[in-house]
One Martini backbone bead per residue (centre of mass of N, CA, C, O) as a GRO file, in nm:
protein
  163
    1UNK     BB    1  -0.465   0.650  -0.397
    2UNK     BB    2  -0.751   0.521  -0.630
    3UNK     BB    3  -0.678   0.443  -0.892
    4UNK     BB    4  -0.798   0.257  -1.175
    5UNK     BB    5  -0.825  -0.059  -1.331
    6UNK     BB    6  -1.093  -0.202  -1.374
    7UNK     BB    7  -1.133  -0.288  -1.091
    8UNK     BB    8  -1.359  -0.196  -0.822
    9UNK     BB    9  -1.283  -0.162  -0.494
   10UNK     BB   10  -1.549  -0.112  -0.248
   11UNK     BB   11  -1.345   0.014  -0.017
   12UNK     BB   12  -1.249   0.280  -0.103
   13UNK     BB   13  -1.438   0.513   0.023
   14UNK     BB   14  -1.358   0.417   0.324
   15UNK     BB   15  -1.068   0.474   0.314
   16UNK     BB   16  -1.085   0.762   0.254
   17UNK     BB   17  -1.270   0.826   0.502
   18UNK     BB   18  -1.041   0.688   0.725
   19UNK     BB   19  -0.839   0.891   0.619
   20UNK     BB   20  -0.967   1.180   0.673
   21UNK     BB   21  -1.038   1.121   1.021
   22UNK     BB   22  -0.758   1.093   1.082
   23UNK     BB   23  -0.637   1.350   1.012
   24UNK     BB   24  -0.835   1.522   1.153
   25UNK     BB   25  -0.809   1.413   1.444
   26UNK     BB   26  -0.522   1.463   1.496
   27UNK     BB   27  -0.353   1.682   1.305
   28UNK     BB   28  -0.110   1.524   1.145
   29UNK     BB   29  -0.232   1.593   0.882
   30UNK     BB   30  -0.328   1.573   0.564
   31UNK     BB   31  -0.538   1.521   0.264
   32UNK     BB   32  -0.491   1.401  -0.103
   33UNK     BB   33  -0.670   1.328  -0.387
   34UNK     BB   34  -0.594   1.023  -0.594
   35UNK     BB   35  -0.867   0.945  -0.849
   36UNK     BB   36  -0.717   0.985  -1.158
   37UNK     BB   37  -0.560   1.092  -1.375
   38UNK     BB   38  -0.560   1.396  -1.369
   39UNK     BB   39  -0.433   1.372  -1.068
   40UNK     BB   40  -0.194   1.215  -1.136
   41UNK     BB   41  -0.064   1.413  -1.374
   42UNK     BB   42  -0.002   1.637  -1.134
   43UNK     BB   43   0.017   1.492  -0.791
   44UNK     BB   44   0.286   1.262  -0.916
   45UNK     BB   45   0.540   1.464  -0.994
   46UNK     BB   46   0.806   1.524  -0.890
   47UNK     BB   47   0.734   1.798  -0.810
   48UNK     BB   48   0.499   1.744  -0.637
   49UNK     BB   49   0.623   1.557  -0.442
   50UNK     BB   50   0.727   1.752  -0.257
   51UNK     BB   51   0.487   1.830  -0.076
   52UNK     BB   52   0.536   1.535   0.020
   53UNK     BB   53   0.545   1.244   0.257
   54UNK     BB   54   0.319   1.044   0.133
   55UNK     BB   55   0.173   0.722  -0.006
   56UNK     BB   56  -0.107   0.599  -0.060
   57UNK     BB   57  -0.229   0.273  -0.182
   58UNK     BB   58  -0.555   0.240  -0.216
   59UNK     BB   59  -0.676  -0.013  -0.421
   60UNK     BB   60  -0.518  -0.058  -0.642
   61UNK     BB   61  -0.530  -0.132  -1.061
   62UNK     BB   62  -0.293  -0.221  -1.190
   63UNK     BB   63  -0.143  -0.041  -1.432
   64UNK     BB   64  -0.049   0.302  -1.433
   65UNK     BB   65  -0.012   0.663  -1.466
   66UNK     BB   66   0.308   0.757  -1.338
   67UNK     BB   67   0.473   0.984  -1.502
   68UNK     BB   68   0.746   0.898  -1.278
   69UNK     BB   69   0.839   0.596  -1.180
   70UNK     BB   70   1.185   0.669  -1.118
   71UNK     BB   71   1.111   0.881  -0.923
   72UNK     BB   72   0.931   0.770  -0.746
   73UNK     BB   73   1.087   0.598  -0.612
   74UNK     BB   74   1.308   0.762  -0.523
   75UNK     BB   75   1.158   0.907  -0.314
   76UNK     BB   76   1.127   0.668  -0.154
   77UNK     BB   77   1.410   0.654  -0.098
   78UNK     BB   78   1.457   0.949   0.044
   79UNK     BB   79   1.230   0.891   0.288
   80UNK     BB   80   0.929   0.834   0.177
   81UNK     BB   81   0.571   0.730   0.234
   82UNK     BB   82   0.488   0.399   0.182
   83UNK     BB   83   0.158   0.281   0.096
   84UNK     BB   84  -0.017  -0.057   0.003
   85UNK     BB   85  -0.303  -0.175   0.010
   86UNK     BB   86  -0.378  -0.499  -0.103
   87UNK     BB   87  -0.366  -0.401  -0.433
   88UNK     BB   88  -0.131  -0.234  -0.428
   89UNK     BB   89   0.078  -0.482  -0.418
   90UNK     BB   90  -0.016  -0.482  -0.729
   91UNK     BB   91   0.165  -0.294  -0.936
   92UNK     BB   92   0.391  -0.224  -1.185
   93UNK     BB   93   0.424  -0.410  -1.388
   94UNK     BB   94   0.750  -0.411  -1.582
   95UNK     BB   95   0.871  -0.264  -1.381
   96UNK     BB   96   1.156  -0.337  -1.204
   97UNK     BB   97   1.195  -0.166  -1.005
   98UNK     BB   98   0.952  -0.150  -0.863
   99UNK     BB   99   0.915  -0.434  -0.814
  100UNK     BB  100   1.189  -0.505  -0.660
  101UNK     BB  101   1.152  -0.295  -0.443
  102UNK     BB  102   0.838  -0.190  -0.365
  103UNK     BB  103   0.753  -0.485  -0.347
  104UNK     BB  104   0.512  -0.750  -0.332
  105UNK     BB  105   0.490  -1.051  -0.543
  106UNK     BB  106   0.206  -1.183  -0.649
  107UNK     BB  107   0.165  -1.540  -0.665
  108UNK     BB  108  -0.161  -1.579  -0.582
  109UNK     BB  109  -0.456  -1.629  -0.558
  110UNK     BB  110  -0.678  -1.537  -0.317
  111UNK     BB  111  -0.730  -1.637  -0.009
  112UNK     BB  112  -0.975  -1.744   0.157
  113UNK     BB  113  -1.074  -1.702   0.448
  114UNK     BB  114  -0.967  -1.736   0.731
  115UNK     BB  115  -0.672  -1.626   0.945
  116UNK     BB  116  -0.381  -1.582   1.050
  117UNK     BB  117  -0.190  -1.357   1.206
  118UNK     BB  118   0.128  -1.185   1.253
  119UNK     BB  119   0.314  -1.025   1.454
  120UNK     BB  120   0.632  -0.877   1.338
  121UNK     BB  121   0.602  -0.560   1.500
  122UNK     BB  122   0.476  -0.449   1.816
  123UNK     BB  123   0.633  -0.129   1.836
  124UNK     BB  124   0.500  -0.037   1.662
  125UNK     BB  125   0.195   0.167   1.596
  126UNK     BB  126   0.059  -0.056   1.378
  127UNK     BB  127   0.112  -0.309   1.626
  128UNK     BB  128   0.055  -0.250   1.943
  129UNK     BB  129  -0.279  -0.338   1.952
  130UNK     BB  130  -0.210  -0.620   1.907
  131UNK     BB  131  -0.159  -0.946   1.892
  132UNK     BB  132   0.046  -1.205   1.824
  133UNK     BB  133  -0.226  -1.284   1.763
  134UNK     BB  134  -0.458  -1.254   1.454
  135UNK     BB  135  -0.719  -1.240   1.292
  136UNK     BB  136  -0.884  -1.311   0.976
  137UNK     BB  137  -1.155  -1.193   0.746
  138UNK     BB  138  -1.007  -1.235   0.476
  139UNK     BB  139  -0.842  -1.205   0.227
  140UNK     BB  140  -0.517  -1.427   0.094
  141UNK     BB  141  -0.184  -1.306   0.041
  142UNK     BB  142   0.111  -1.423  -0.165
  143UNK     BB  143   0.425  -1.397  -0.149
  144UNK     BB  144   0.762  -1.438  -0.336
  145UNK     BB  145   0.856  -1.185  -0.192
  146UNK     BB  146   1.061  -0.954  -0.001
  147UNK     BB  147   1.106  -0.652   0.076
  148UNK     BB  148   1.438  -0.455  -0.003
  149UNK     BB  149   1.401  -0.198   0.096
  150UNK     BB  150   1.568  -0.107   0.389
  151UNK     BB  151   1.267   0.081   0.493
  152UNK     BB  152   1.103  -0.187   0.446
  153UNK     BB  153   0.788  -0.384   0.603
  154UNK     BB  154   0.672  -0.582   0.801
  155UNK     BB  155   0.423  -0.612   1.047
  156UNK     BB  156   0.269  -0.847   0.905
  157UNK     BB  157   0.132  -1.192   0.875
  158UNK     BB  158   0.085  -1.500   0.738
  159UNK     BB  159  -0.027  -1.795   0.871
  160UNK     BB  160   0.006  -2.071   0.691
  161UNK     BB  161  -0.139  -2.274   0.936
  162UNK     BB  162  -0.384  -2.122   0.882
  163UNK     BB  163  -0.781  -2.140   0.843
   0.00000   0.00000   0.00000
């Protein structure tokens, strides 16, 4: 899903490349874009999530317009897969439950790159590749709280003693 409202993150067309890639090379997956509102409106009603099992969100921005906000929780509480990567992770301010459940809000600006990040689930699949110290060479963002969904983890974090 790469919805924007505002600002349009420059790496949005890589990441649906990376994951289009990704998912023709394993043959695990296969991926649907969620471009528009008018694909939104189609295929992310209750009815629609049910053909999915995940759903990333590649770096939308703003409030969204998600037919069925509280839906769409349940979905991910039934033990459907949600990612939310960069600006992701900042979306649907407003909506107290999906705010409070399934994501971490950003409490300041962007800070500027580089950072050290911490593996803080080396044996995940997504981070057993990883050094338990790696560098970041991009902006980092502070967040207030951590996800409370039982579900749902953080694998890296940054190391905020680092420059």
């Amino acid at each position: 899903m790469t919805v924007t409202k505002g600002f349009r993150h420059s790496s949005i067309p890589t990441a649906e490349k990376v994951l289009g890639e990704l998912a023709q090379k394993s043959g695990a997956f296969t991926v649907d874009y969620v471009r528009t509102d008018e694909d939104m409106a189609q295929k992310m009603t209750p009815e629609a999530l049910r053909n999915y099992d995940g759903v990333m969100f590649a770096n939308p921005r703003a409030i969204l317009p998600l037919p069925d906000k509280q839906a769409f929780l349940d979905w991910i509480k039934s033990g459907k897969g949600f990612i939310a990567t960069h600006s992701g992770s900042d979306t649907f301010h407003g909506f107290s439950s999906l705010h409070r459940d399934a994501r971490r809000r950003v409490r300041d600006t962007p800070r500027p790159g580089p950072g050290d990040c911490i593996n803080q689930d080396p044996k995940h699949p997504a981070c057993r590749h990883l050094e338990p110290t790696w560098h970041l060479k991009d902006e980092n963002l502070s967040h207030q709280k951590f996800l409370t969904v039982a579900k749902f983890m953080a694998c890296s974090c940054l190391d905020k003693t680092s420059e």
